[in-house]
ROVEXVEX-398699 format. One line per 3 residues: for each residue x, y, z of C-alpha. Coordinates in Angstrom, 2 decimals, padded with zeros to 5 digits. Example, Ala and Ser with C-alpha at 12.3 -4.5 7.8 and 13.67 -1.06 7.14 Angstrom:
! residues 2
012.30/-004.50/007.80; 013.67/-001.06/007.14
//
This chain:
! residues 641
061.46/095.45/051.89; 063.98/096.06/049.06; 066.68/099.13/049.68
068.65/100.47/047.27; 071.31/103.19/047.73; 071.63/105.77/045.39
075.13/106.98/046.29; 078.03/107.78/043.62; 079.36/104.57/043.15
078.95/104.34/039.59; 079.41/108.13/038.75; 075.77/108.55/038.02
075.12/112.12/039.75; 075.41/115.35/037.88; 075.55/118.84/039.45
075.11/122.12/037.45; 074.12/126.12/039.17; 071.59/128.01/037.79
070.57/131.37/038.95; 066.80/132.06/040.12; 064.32/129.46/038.92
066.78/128.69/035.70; 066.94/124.93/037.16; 063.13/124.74/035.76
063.99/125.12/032.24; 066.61/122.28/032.43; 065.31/119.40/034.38
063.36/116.84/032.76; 063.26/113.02/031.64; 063.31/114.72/028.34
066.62/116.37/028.88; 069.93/114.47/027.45; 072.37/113.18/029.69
075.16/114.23/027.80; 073.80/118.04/028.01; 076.89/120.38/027.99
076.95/122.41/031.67; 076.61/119.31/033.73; 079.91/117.83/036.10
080.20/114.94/037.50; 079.17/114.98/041.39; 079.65/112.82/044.63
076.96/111.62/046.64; 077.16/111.96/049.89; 079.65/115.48/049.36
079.74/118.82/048.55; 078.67/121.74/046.07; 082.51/123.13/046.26
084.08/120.19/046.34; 082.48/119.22/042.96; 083.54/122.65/041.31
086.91/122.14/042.73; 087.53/118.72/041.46; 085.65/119.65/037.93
088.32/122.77/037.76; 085.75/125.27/038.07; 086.96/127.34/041.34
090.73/127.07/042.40; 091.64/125.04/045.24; 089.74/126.64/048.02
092.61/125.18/050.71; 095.38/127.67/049.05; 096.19/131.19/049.87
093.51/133.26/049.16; 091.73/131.13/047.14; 088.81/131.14/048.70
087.80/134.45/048.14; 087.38/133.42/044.65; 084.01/131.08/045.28
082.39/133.15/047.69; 079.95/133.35/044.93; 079.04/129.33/044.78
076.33/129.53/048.06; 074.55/132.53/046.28; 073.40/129.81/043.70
070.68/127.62/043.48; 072.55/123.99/042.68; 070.87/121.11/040.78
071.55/117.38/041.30; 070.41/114.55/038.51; 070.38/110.67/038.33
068.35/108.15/036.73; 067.34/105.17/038.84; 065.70/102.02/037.64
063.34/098.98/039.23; 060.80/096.65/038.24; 057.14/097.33/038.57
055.29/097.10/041.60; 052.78/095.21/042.91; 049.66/096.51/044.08
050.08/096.10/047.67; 054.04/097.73/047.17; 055.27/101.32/047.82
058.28/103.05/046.61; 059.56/105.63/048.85; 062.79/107.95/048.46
064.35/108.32/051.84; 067.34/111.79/052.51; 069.24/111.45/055.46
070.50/115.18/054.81; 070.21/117.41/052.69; 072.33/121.04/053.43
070.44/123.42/053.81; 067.19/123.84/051.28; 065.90/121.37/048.43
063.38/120.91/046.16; 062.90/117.04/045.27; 061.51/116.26/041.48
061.14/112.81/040.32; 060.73/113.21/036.60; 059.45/116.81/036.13
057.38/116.69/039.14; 058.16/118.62/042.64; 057.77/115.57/045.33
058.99/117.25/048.26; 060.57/120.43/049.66; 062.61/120.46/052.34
064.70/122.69/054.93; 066.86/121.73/057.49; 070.38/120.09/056.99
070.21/117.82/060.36; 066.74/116.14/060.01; 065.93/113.33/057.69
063.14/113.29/054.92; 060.87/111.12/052.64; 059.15/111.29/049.77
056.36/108.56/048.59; 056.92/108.41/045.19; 054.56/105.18/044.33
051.93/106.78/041.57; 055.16/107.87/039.65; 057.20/104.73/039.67
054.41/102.05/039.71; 054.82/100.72/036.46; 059.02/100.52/036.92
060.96/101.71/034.40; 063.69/104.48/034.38; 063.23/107.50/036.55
065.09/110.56/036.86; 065.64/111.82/040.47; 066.32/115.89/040.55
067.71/117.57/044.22; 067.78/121.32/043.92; 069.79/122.88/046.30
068.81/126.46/046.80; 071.23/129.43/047.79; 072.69/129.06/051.62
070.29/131.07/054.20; 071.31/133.90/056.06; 073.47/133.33/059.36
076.13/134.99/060.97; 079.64/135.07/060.52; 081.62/135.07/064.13
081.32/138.83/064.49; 077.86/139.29/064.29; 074.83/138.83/066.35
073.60/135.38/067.47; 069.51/136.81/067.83; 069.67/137.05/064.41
070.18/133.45/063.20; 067.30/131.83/062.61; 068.42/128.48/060.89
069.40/125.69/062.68; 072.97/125.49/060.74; 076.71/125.11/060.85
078.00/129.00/061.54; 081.51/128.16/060.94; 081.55/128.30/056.96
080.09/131.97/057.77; 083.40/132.95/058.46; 084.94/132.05/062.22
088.52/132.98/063.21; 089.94/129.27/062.25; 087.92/129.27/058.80
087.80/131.42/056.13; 083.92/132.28/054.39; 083.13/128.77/053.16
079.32/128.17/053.45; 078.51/124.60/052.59; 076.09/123.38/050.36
074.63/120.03/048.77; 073.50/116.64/049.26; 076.11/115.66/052.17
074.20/112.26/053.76; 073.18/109.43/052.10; 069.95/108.46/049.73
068.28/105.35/049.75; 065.09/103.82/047.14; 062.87/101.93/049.70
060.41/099.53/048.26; 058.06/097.69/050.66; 054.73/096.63/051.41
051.73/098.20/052.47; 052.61/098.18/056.18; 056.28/099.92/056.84
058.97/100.56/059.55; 059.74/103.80/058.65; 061.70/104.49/061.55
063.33/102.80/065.29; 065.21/103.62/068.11; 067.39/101.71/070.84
068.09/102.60/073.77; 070.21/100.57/076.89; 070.19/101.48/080.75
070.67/100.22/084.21; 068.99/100.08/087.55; 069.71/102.92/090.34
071.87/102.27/092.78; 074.45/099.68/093.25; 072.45/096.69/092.66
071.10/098.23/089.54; 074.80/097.83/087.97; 073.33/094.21/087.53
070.02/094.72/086.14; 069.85/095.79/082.41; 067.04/097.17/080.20
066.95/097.44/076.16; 064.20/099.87/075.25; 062.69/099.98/071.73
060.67/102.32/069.99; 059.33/101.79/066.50; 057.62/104.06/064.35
055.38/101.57/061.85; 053.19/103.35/058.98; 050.72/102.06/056.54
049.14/103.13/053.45; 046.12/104.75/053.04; 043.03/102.39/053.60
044.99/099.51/054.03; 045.28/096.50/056.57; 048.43/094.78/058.15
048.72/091.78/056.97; 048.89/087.85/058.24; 052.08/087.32/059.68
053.37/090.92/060.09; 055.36/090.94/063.42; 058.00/092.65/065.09
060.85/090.62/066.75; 063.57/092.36/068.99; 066.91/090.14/069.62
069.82/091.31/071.81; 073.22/089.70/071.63; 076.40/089.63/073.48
079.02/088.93/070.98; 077.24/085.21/069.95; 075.08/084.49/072.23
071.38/085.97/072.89; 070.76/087.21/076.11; 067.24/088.58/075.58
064.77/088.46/073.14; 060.84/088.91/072.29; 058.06/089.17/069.52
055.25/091.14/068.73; 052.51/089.97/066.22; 050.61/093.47/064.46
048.15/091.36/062.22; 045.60/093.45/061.42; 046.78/097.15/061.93
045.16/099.77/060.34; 046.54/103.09/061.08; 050.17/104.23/061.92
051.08/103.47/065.36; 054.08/102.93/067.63; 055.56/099.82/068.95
057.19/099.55/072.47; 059.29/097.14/073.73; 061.64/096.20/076.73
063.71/093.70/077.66; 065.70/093.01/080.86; 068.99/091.88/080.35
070.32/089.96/083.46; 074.32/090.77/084.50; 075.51/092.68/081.79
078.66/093.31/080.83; 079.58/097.33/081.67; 080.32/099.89/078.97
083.36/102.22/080.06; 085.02/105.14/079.15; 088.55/105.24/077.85
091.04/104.46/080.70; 088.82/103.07/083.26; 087.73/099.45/081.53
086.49/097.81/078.19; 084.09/099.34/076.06; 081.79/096.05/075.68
078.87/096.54/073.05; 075.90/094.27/072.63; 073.53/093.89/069.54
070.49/094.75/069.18; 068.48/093.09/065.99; 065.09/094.59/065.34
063.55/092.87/062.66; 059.90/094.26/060.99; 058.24/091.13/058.91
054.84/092.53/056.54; 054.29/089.94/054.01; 056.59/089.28/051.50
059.05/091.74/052.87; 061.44/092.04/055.43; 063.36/095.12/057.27
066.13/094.27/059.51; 067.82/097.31/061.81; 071.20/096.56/063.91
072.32/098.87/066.89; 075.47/099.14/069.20; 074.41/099.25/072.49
076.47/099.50/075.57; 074.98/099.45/079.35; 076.45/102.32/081.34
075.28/104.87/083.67; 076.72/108.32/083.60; 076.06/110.82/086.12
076.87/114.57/087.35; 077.28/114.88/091.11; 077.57/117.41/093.34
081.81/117.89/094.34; 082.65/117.05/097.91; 082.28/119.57/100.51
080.42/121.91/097.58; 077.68/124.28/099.18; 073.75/123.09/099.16
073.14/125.49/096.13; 076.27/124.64/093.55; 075.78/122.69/090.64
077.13/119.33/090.01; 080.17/119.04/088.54; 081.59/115.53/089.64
081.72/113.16/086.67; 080.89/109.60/087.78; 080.58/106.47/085.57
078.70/103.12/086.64; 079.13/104.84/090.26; 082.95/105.49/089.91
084.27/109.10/090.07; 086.48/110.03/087.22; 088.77/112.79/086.00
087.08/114.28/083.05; 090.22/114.41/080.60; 089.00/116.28/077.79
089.02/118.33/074.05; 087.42/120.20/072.24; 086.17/118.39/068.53
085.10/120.95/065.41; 084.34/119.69/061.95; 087.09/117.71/060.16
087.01/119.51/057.08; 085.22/122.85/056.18; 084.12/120.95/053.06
082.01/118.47/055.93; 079.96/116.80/053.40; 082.91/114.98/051.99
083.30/111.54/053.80; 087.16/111.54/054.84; 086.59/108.20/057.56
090.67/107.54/057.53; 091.02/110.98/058.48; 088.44/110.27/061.16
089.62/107.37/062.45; 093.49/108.45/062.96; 092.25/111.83/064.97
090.01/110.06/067.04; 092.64/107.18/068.01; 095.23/110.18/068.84
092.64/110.98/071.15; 092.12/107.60/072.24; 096.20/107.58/073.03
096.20/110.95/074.81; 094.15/109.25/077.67; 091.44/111.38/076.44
088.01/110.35/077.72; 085.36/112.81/076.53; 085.07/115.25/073.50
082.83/118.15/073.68; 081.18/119.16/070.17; 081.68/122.58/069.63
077.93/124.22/068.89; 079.21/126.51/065.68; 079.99/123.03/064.12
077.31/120.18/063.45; 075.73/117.85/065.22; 078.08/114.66/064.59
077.80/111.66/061.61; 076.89/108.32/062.73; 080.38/107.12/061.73
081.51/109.57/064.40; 079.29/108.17/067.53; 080.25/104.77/066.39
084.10/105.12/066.31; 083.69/106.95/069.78; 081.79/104.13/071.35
084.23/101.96/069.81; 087.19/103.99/071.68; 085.62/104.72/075.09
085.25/108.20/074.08; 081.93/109.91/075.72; 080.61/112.86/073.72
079.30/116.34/075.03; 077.28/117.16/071.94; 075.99/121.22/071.88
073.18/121.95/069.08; 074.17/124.63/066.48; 074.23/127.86/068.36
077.13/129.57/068.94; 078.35/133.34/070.77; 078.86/136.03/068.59
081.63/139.05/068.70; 078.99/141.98/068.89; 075.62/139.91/071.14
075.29/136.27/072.53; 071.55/135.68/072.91; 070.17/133.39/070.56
066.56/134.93/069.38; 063.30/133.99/071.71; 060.37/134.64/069.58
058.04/131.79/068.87; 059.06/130.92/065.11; 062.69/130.07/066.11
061.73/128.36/069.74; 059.31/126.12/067.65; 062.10/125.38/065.25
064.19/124.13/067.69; 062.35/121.83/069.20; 061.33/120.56/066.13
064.94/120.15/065.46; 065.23/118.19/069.22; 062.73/115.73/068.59
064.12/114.76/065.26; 067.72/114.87/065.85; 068.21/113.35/070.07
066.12/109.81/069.75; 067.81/108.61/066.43; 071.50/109.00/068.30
070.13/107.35/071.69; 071.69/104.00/071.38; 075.35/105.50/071.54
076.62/104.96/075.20; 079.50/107.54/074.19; 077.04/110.46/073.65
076.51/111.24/077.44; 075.29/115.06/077.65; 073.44/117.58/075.20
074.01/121.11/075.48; 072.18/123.93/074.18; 075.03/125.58/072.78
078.44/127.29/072.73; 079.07/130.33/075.21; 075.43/131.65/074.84
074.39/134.20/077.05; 071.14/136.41/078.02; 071.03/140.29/077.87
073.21/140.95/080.58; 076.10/138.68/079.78; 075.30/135.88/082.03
076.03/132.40/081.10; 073.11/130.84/079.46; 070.57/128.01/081.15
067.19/126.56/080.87; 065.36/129.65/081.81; 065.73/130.91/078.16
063.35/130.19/075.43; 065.28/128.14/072.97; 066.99/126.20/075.72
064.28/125.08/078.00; 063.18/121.37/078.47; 060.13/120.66/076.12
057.50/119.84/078.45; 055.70/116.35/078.68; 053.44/116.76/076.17
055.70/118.10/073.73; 058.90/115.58/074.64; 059.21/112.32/072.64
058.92/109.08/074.71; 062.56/108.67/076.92; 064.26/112.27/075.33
067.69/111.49/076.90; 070.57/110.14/075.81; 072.47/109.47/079.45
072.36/111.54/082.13; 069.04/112.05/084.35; 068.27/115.14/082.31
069.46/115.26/078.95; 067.41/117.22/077.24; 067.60/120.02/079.18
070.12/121.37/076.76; 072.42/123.10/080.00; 075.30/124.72/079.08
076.93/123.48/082.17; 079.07/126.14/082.98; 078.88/128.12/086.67
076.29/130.51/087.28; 077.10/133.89/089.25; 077.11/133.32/092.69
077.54/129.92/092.83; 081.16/128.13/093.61; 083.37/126.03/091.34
085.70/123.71/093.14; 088.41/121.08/091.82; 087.68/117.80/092.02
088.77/115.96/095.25; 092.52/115.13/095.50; 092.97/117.12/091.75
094.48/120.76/092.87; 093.71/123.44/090.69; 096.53/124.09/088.38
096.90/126.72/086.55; 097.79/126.55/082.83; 101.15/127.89/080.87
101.20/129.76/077.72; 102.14/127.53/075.41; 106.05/127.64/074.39
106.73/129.61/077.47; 109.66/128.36/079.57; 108.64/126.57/082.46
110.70/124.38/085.18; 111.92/122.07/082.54; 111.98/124.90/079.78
109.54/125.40/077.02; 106.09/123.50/077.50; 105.20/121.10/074.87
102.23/122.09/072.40; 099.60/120.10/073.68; 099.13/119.73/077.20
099.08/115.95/078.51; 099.49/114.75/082.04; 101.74/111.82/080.56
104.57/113.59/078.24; 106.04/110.51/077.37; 102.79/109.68/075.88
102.49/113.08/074.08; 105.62/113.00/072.09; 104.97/109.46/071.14
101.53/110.98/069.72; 103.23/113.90/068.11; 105.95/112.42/066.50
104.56/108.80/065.37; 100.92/109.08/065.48; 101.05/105.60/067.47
101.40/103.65/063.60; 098.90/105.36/062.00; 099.45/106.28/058.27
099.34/110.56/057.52; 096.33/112.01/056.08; 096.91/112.29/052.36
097.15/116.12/052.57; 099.69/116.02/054.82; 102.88/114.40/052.95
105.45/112.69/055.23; 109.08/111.89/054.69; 108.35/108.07/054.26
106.13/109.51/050.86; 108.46/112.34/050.08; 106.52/114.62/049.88
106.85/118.49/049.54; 106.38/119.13/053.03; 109.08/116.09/054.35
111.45/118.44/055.53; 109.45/121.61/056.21; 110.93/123.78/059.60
109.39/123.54/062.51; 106.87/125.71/063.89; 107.60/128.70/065.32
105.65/128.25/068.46; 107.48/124.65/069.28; 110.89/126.19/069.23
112.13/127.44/072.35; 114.55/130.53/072.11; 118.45/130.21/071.43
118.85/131.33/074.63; 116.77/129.12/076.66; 118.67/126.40/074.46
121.72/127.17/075.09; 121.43/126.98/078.94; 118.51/124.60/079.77
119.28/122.27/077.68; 123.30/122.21/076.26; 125.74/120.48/078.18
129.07/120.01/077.65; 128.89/117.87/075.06; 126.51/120.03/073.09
129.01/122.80/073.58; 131.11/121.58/072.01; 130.03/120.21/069.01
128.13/123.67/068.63; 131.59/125.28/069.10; 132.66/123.31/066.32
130.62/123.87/063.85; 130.75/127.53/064.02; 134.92/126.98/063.90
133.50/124.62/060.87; 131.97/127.51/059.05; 134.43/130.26/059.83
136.96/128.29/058.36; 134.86/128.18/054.89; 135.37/131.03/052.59
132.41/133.21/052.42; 130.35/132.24/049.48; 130.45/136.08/048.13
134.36/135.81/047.47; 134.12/132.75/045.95; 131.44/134.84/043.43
133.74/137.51/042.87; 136.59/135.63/042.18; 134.24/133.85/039.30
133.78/137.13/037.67; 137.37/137.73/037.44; 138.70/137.38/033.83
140.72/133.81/032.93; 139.07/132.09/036.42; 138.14/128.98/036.51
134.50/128.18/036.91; 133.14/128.67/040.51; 133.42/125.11/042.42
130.26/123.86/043.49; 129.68/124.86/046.94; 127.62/122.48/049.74
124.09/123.84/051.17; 125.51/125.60/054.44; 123.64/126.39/057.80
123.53/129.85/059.37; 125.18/129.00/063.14; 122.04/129.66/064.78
120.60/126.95/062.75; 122.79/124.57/064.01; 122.18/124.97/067.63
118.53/124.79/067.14; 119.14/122.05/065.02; 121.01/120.15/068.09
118.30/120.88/070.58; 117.63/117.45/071.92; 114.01/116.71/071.20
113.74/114.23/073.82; 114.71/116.34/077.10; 111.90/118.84/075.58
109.09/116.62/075.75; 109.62/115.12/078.86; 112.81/112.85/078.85
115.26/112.31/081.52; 116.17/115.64/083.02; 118.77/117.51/082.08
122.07/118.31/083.06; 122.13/121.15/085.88
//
């Protein structure tokens, strides 16, 4: 099997809008490429992002500028490209293969519809063999159609019916910004008549203590075949696991002969392996897993991370019979769950940004964090994401798209939008199983029924799917993960602190506290913290954010209000003698200047001599501010009483 990926690497996408059924008129094989109306687009990205960079809409980022393309989702948005390959054989297939598409498309190779599509988290296909069998050049068409109707933060969650990011709605962090186009990858897949159109991993351990030694590599393949065909000799599946160079487990299948679609199961026991663990608490060891689908001619090969741990909610100690479990315990050890909270990196999401990724993730990594919940008004996370997280030791709580509302927090019940969801379940949870960070799925963000009660699996849209409906394995970690809890305490029921962690109760932050104001984000290690804040542990800025090094605008821009501690508190907390002093100097310093305004007046006078050239001053209460030692703020030795 032959894959080629139709991304933007050599400029080949165009985007134009149309309104209503316009696009129809204007997509074609007959149609020039050089056709005035068309911009160049990015594949993976998105609709806005293309207008912004073409100079259609302002930059959305500025002011108010975003007010100015609320206009671009209420358009339907077409994507072109040509592809080309040789012909096929008789026993070959050509299928295109969408790993998202945001939120609604119509697929045309040439001037005919292929496949339609809606849903921006679930993948798609489209056999395309009777239009491409004799090779050639091709034109591939995506029509995005206008952004479906959601809810903006202050609004009612029963009456969102997609399954959709509801942050671009409008949410009190992000302006109206609904997100459109193409944002995952696109790939040309040419094989034989047998196919593995899709696999899973999966890696888990024995109960107890004893099953810390015994490991397990699951394997589920999804194989297809065309229509009134036959395997044939020689097509086999062969499943290889690897710890760094050397196989620990491996095993082959032989599927001669098949003549319908079918599924392909297949464990191995891995003897003694080596223990996947969170951030803080041990290595984050990975093994490879090579699944390799021979038909023929043509080969598929499909690699997975792996990592063998066992992650587990217990009940606290000395926590009544009826309380849920809250204890977080990892391969059997009880850990501190030292947590944030992770949103979108970019309102524009479809955009890769992967330095961006990789520097906020490795703060993370450096603020001993050890698990990052997904907020549910964002997405469910790229693969780039899962992978740099089981790289760090970072485990992920990952909540489905449904979020609270200002005005009602029930998410709808009738059958239509239940059905969707679990639609939406089955294709989104087994795909992502092979991540040891992703340990817990959650239904949603702060959903709640009619009464105002915290959300759990007695509603509709958040029950378990039962047995017959629930793919093979639906979990990704914990002993129930599809459940799709919210995991927050019912009424009635108690929530204690772990054992030997007393409840503390947090400070407003920039409020004095017994060592003054309280830094901006709270750490247990302040040390730590300011090294984060203030060097970023060697990692390079983002290149929105200019830094000193690059001189940028923003080099010397003030500090925020909400990190500066009052004169006052200044003044007493944190000035000692020495500080006195030199404060008491500088204001001597500037009263012995002559006020700028005389020095004016005296210019204006006639037969003066032109006005000297006078230094940039700073207002007094400038300078004290301005001699605040940072270091005693964020946790340096303690100041002088």
């Amino acid at each position: 099997m032959t894959e080629t990926v139709l991304d933007d690497a050599d400029g080949a996408w165009q985007l134009r809008g149309f309104v209503g059924d316009e696009w129809q008129w204007h997509i074609g094989p007959h149609k020039p490429f050089t056709t005035a109306g068309w911009l160049p687009a990015r594949v993976p990205g998105s609709v806005l992002d293309d207008l912004h960079r073409a100079g259609e809409v302002p930059d959305p980022y500025v002011g108010r500028n975003s007010l100015l393309s609320e206009w671009v989702p209420n358009r339907n948005w077409a994507y072109r490209r040509t592809f080309t390959l040789p012909p096929l054989e008789p026993h070959e297939r050509a299928v295109l293969r969408f790993d998202g598409v945001d939120h609604e498309a119509t697929v045309l190779v040439d001037d005919t519809v292929v496949v339609r599509h809606e849903g921006m988290f679930r993948p798609f296909e489209a056999d395309i063999t009777h239009l491409v069998r004799g090779g050639g050049e091709h034109l591939l068409a995506v029509v995005v159609h206008p952004a479906p109707q959601s809810e903006p933060q202050v609004g009612r969650t029963d009456r969102v019916r997609v399954h959709k990011a509801r942050m671009g709605y409008g949410w009190d962090f992000c302006p109206p910004m609904v997100h459109q186009g193409v944002w995952r990858g696109v790939r040309l897949v040419v094989s034989g008549p047998a196919r593995l159109r899709g696999v899973t991993a999966s890696a888990s351990l024995g109960p107890g203590t004893e099953g810390l030694r015994e490991g397990a590599v699951r394997i589920e393949a999804d194989l297809t075949l065309a229509e009134g065909q036959r395997a044939p000799d020689g097509t086999r599946l062969a499943v290889r696991v690897r710890d760094g160079d050397r196989v620990v487990a491996e095993t082959e299948r032989d599927l001669t002969g098949m003549t319908e679609d079918a599924g392909a199961h297949i464990e191995l026991s891995v003897p003694q392996p080596r223990l996947w663990w969170p951030n803080g608490a041990g290595e984050q060891h990975l093994h490879e897993v090579e699944v390799t689908f021979t038909s023929g001619p043509h080969t598929t090969t499909r690699r997975f991370q792996v990592g063998f741990r066992r992650v587990e909610l217990v009940p606290n100690d000395g926590a009544p019979k009826d309380a849920l479990p809250y204890t977080l315990t990892v391969n059997g050890r009880r850990l501190y769950a030292n947590g944030w909270n992770w949103v979108p990196l970019d309102a524009q999401y479809g955009v890769p940004r992967p330095a961006k990724l990789a520097h906020l993730l490795d703060l993370a990594r450096a603020a001993h964090v050890n698990l990052l919940r997904v907020w549910g008004g964002g997405l469910l996370e790229t693969e780039e994401f899962y992978t740099l997280c089981d790289q760090l030791g970072l485990m992920v709580w990952q909540e489905f798209s449904m979020s609270s509302s200002g005005m009602a927090s029930t998410p709808a019940s009738d059958p239509e939008f239940v059905d969707l969801m679990v639609r939406e379940a089955h294709a989104v949870v087994p795909p992502r199983r092979h991540h040891p960070s992703l340990v817990l799925w959650c239904g949603g963000n702060e959903l709640q029924d009619e009464k105002g009660n915290p959300l759990d699996e007695s509603a509709p849209c958040a029950a378990r799917p039962s047995r017959r409906d629930r793919p093979a394995r639906p979990r990704a970690g914990l002993a129930a993960q599809l459940a799709l809890r919210r995991g927050v305490p019912q009424p009635g029921r108690q929530h204690r602190p772990q054992p030997g962690r007393p409840a503390r109760r947090p400070r407003t932050l920039g409020t004095p506290g017994p060592r003054g104001a309280q830094p901006p984000v709270r750490l247990r290690n302040l040390p730590a913290a300011q090294r984060v804040r203030r060097r970023g542990h060697g990692q390079p800025p983002h290149p929105r954010t200019p830094s000193p090094r690059r001189g940028g605008p923003l080099a010397r821009r003030p500090r925020e209000p909400a990190l500066r501690p009052p004169r006052r508190l200044v003044e007493q907390r944190f000035a000692g003698p020495g500080l006195l002093r030199r404060t008491h100097r500088r204001r001597r310093h500037h009263a012995a200047r002559q006020p700028a305004s005389a020095v004016r007046r005296a210019a204006l006078r006639p037969g003066s001599q032109p006005a000297p050239r006078l230094q940039k001053q700073r207002h007094p209460s400038l300078a004290v501010q301005r001699a605040r030692p940072q270091r005693l703020v964020h946790g340096g030795r303690r100041p002088p009483r």
